[in-house]
C-alpha positions as CSV (number, residue, x, y, z in Angstrom):
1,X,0.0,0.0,0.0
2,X,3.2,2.1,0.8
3,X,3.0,3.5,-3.0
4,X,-0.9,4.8,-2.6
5,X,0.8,7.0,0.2
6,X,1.5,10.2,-1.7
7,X,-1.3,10.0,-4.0
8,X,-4.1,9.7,-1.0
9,X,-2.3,11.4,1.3
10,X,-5.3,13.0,2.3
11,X,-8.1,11.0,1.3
12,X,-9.0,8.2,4.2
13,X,-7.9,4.8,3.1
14,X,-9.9,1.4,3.9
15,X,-7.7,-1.5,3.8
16,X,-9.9,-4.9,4.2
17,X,-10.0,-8.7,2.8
18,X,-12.6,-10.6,2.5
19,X,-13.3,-12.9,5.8
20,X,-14.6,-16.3,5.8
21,X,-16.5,-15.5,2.6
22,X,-18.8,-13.4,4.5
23,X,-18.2,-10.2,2.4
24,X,-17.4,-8.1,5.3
25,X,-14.2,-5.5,5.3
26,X,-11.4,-6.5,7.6
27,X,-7.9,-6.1,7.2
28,X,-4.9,-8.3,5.8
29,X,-4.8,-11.7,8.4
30,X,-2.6,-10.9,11.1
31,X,0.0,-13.2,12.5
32,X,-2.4,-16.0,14.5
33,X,-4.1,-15.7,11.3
34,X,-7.4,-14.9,12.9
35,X,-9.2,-11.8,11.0
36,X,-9.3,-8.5,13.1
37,X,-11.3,-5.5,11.1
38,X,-9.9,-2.2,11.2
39,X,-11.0,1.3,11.0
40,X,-10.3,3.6,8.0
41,X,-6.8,5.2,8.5
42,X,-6.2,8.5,7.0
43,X,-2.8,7.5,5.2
44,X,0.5,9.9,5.9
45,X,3.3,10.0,2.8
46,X,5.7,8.1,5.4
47,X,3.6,5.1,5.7
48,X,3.1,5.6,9.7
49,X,0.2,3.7,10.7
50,X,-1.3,2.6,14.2
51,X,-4.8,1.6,15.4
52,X,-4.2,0.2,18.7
53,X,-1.0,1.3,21.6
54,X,-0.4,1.5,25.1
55,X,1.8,4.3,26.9
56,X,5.3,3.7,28.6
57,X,4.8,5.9,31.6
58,X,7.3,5.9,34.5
59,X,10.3,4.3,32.5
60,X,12.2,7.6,30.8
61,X,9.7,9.9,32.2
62,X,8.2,10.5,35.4
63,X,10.3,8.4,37.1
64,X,10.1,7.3,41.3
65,X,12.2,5.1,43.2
66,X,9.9,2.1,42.3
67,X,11.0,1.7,38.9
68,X,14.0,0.1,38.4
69,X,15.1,0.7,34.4
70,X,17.1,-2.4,33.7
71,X,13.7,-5.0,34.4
72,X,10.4,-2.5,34.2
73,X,10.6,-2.0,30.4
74,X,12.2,-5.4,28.5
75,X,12.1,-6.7,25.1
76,X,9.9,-9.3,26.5
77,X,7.1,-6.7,27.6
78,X,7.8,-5.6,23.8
79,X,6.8,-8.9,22.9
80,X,3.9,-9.4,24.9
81,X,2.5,-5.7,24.3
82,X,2.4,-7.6,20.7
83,X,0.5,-10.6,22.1
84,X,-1.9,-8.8,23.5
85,X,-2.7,-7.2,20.1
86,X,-1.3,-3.7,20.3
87,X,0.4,-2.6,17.4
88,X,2.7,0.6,18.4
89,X,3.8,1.8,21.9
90,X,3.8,5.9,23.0
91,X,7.2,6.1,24.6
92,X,7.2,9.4,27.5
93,X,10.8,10.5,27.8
94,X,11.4,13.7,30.4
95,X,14.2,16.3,29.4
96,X,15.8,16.0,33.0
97,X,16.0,12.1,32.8
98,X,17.6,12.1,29.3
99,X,19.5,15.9,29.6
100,X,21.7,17.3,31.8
101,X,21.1,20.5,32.6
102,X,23.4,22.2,30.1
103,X,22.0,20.4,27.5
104,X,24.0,17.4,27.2
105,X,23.0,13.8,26.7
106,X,23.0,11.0,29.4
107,X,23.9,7.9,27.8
108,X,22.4,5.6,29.5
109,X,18.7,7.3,28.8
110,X,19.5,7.5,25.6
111,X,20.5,4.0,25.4
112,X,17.5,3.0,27.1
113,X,14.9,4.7,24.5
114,X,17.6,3.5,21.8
115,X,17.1,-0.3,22.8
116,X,13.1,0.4,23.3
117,X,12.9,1.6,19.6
118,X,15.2,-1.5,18.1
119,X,13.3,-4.0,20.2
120,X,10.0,-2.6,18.9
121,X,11.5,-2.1,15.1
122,X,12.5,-6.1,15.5
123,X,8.8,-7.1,16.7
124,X,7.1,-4.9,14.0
125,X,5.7,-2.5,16.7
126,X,5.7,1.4,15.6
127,X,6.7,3.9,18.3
128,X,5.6,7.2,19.5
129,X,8.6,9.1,20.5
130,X,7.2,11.6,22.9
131,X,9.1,14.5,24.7
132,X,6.9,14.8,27.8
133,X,8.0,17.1,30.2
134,X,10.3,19.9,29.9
135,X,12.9,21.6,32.7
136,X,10.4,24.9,31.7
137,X,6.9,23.3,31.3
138,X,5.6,20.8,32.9
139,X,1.8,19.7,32.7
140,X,1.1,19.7,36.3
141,X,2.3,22.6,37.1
142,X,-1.2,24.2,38.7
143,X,-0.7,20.9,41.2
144,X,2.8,22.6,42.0
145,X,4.7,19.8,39.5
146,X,7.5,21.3,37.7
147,X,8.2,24.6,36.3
148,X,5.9,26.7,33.6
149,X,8.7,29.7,32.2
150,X,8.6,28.0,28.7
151,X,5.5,30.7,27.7
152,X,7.4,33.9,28.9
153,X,11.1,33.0,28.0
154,X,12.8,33.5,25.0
155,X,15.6,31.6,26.3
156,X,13.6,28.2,27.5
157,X,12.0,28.4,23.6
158,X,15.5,28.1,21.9
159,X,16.7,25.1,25.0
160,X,13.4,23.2,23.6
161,X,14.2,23.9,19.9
162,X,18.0,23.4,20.7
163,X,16.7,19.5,22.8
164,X,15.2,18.5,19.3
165,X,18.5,19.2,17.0
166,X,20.0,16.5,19.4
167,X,16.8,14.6,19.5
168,X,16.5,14.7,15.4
169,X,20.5,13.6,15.3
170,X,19.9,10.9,17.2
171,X,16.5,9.2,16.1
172,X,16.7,10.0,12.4
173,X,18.4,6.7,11.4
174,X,15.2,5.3,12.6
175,X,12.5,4.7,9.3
176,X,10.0,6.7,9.3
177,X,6.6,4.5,8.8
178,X,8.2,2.9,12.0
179,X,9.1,6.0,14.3
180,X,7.1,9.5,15.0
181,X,7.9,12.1,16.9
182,X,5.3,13.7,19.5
183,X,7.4,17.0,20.2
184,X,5.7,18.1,23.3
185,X,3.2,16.7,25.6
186,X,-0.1,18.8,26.9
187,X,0.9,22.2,26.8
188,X,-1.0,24.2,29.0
189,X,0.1,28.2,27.7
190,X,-2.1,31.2,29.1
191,X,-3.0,31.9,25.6
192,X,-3.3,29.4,22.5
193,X,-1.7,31.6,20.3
194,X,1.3,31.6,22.7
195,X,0.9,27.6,21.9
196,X,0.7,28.3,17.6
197,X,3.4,30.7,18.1
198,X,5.9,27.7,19.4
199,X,4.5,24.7,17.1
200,X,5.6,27.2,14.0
201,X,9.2,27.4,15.2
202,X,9.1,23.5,16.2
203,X,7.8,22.9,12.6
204,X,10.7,24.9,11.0
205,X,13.0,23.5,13.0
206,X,12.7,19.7,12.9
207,X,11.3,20.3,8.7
208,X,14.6,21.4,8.0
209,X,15.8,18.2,9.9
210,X,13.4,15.9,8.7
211,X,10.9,16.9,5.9
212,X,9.3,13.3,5.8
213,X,9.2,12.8,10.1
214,X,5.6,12.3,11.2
215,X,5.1,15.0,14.2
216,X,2.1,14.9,16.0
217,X,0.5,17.7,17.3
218,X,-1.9,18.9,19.6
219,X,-3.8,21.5,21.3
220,X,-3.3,23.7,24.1
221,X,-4.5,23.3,27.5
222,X,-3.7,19.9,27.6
223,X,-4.8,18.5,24.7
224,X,-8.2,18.5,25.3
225,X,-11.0,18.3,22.1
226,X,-12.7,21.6,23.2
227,X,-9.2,23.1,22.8
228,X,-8.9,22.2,18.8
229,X,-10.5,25.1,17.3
230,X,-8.1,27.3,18.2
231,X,-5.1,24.9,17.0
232,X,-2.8,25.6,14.1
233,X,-2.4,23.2,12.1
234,X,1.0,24.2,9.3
235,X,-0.5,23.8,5.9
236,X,0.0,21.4,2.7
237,X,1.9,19.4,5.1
238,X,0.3,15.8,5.7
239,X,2.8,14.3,7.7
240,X,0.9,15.3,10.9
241,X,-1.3,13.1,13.0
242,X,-3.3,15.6,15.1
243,X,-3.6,14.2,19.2
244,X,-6.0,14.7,21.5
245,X,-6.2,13.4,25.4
246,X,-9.5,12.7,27.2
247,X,-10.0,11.7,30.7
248,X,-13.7,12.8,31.2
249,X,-15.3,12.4,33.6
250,X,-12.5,13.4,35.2
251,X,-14.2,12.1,39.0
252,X,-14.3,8.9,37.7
253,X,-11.5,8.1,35.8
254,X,-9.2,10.3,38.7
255,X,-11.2,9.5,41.6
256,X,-9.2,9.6,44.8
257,X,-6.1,10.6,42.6
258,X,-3.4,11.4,44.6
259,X,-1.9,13.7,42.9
260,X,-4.9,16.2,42.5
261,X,-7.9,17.6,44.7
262,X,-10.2,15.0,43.4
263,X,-8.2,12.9,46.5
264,X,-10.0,15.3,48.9
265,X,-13.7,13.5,47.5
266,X,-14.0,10.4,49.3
267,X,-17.8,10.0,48.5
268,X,-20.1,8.0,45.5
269,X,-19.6,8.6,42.1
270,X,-21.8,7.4,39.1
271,X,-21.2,6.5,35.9
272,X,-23.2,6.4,33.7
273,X,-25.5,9.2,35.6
274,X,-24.6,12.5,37.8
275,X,-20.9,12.2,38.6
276,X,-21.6,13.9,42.0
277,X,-25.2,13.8,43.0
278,X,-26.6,16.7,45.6
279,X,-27.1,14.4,48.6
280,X,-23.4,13.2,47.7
281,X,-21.9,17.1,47.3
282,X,-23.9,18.2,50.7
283,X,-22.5,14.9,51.9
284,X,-19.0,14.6,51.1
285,X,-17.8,18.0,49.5
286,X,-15.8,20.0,51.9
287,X,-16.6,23.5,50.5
288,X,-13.9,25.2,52.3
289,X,-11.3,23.1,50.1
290,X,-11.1,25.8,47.0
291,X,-9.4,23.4,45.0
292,X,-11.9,20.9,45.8
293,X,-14.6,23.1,44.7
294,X,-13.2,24.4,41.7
295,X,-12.1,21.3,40.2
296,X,-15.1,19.9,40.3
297,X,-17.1,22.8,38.7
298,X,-14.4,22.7,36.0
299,X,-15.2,19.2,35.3
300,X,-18.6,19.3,35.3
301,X,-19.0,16.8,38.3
302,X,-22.8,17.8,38.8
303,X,-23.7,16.9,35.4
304,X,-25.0,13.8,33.5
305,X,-22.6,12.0,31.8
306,X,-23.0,8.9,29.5
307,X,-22.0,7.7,26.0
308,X,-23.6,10.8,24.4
309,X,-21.9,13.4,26.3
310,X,-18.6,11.9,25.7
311,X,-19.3,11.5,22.0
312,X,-20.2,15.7,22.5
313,X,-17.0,16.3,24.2
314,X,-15.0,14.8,21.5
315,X,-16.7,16.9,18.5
316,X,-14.3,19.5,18.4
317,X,-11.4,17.3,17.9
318,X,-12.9,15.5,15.2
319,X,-14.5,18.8,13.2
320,X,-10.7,20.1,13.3
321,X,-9.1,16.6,12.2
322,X,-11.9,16.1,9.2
323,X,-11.3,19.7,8.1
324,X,-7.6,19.2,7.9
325,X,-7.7,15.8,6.3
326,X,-5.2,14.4,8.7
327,X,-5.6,11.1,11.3
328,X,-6.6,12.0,14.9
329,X,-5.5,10.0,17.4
330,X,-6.1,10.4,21.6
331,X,-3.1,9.1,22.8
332,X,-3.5,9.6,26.7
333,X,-6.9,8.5,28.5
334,X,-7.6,6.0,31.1
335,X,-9.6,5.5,34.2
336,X,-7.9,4.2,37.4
337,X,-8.5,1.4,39.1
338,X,-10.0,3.4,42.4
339,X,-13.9,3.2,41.4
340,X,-15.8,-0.3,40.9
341,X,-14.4,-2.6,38.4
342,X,-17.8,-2.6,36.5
343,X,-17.8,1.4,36.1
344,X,-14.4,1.0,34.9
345,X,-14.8,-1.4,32.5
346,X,-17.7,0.5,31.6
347,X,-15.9,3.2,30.8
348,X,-13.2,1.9,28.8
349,X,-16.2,0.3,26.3
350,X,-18.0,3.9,26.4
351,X,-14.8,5.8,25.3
352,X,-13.6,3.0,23.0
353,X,-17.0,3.3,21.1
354,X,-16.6,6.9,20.9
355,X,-13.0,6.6,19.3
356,X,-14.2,4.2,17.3
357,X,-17.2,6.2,15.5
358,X,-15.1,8.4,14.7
359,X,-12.4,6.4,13.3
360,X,-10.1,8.0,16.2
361,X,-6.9,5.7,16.4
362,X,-5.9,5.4,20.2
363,X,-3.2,4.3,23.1
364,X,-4.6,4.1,26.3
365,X,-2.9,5.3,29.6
366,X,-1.2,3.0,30.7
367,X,1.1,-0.5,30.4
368,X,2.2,-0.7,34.2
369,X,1.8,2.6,35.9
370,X,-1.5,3.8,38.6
371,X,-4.0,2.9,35.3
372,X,-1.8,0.3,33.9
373,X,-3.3,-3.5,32.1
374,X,-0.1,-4.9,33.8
375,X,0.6,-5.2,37.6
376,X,4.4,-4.7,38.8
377,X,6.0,-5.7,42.1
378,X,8.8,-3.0,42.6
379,X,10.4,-5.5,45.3
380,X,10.4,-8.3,43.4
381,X,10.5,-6.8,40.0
382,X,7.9,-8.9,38.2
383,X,4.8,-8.4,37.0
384,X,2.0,-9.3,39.1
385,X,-1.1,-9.5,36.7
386,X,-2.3,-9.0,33.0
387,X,-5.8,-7.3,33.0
388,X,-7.2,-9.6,30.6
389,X,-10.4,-8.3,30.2
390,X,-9.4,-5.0,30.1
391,X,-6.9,-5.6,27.4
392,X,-9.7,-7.5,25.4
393,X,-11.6,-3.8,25.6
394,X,-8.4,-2.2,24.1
395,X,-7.7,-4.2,21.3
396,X,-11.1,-5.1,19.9
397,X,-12.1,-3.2,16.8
């Protein structure tokens, strides 16, 4: 198909067989020969194509004291991240884990993301190269994570653009229908224009690197679909695959996070239904916790929310991806394991619907971390279960 590439480079391609003689579009037979049906995928010049991934979290990036590098992340999870029927991997790396602070690399981080690429390229798994947090913006920053001076310093904006000459010099001997790059995770600038302004210089820096590299790009304020109006997208270029990250409702899939004020709500959530009920808010709500308070008007706790109003909440992603002819793909959203394993799953088959619909490509959050399909004893440093059923969720199309 690789030679269609340029001529339908914007023009969404159907690939199927026919299946049992029934007639119906699936794709080519994959390895266990059983016939799996996938979605249309809106084709890219460079032949990068995913339907189905799982994140990397807490390897390269957000890394704690219960990850140890050498056994977390293996060739062997590479392989069974293939069993399980995913077909790429989003790979999270932080600037402070792989960079010193002047700029230079550490080897054995780049090593590390190095042997994650070849063991993927080896099992026919695409990756997702993603530069996730920065030394000057990270995506937690209102929950006092990191530094935000990327917006307001000239300075921080060349560090970023100087991180992806290095970056560029190192992954470009890497094909490119096999490896993209994400160039920055979830920016969260006071302004979205402040966002355009950067993802023009990003574009002109790593084009005149790699004119065929597919970057994915986002919108401001952390991705989210309501966001995507107000994204530039660089013209006549159809090497992009636009991203987008969901986690609504947010008091389900973070309930009891504890990382955010949604640990301060201790009470009953519903889903499908009102997230927060009023006997539940008069209950359980602690109304002198501001951030308590606010976070759950901003998420629209007190509403409704079922299959429809996450199929609302996604709109504006996919009116900005089918007006730019390009593939949209939500690469971060998840649910934790906090509320009842029936919500959950629940969830997960709500969202995937959604994605689905809209022929929205996906890699859920996450292989082994707080949301993970995969358990992982940090003492004895071996995985402790494989969500099954959850995985069977993920993978179905």
């Amino acid at each position: 198909m690789k030679q269609l590439f340029l001529i339908l480079a914007f023009t969404p391609l159907l690939m199927f067989t026919s299946c049992g003689g029934s007639g119906s579009q699936t794709s080519q037979k994959d390895s266990d020969s059983s016939c799996v049906e996938k979605p249309a995928f809106i084709s890219n010049p460079s032949g990068f194509e995913i339907y189905r991934g799982i994140n990397i979290s807490h390897w390269i990036s957000q890394t704690g004291d219960w990850v140890d590098r050498e056994t977390f992340f293996t060739e062997e999870d590479v392989k069974n991240i293939k069993s399980y029927g995913f077909d790429h991997i989003r790979l999270p790396v932080d600037e402070e884990v792989v960079f010193t602070k002047n700029g230079e690399p550490i080897d054995s981080a780049f090593d590390a993301f190095h042997n994650a690429i070849r063991w993927c390229l080896k099992h026919d798994m695409r990756v997702v190269f993603d530069l996730h947090i920065l030394r000057s913006h990270h995506f937690n920053a209102r929950n006092n994570e990191g530094e935000m001076t990327l917006w307001t310093s000239p300075e921080a904006q060349e560090k970023f653009l100087t991180l992806w000459d290095t970056l560029s010099a190192n992954l470009k001997q890497y094909p490119n229908d096999m490896l993209a790059y994400e160039f920055m995770n979830e920016p969260v600038a006071p302004e979205s224009e402040m966002w355009n302004d950067l993802v023009k210089k990003v574009f002109e820096r790593i084009r005149a690197l790699e004119p065929n590299r597919v970057l994915m790009l986002g919108s401001n304020r952390w991705q989210q679909p309501h966001t995507f109006p107000d994204l530039y997208v660089p013209k006549n270029d159809p090497n992009i695959i636009l991203t987008v990250h969901t986690y609504h409702p947010y008091f389900i899939t973070h309930y009891q996070a504890s990382w955010s004020d949604a640990k301060y709500y201790t009470g009953p959530v519903n889903y499908p239904g009102v997230i927060i009920d009023d006997e539940s808010y008069e209950k359980y709500v602690d109304t002198s916790r501001v951030g308590l308070v606010s976070r759950i008007e901003e998420e629209r706790a007190r509403e409704h929310f079922d299959i429809d109003k996450l199929r609302e909440i996604m709109k504006p992603a996919v009116k900005k991806a089918r007006e730019s002819g390009l593939q949209l793909y939500c690469n971060e959203f998840g649910c934790l394991p906090n509320v009842e394993r029936e919500t959950r799953l629940r969830y997960y088959n709500d969202i995937t619907t959604v994605f689905k619909e809209n022929n929205i490509v996906f890699a859920a959050w996450d292989y082994k971390g707080n949301f993970g399909i995969v358990g992982w004893d940090s003492e004895k440093r071996e995985n402790t279960f494989v969500d099954k059923e959850l995985i069977e969720i993920l993978t179905a199309y």
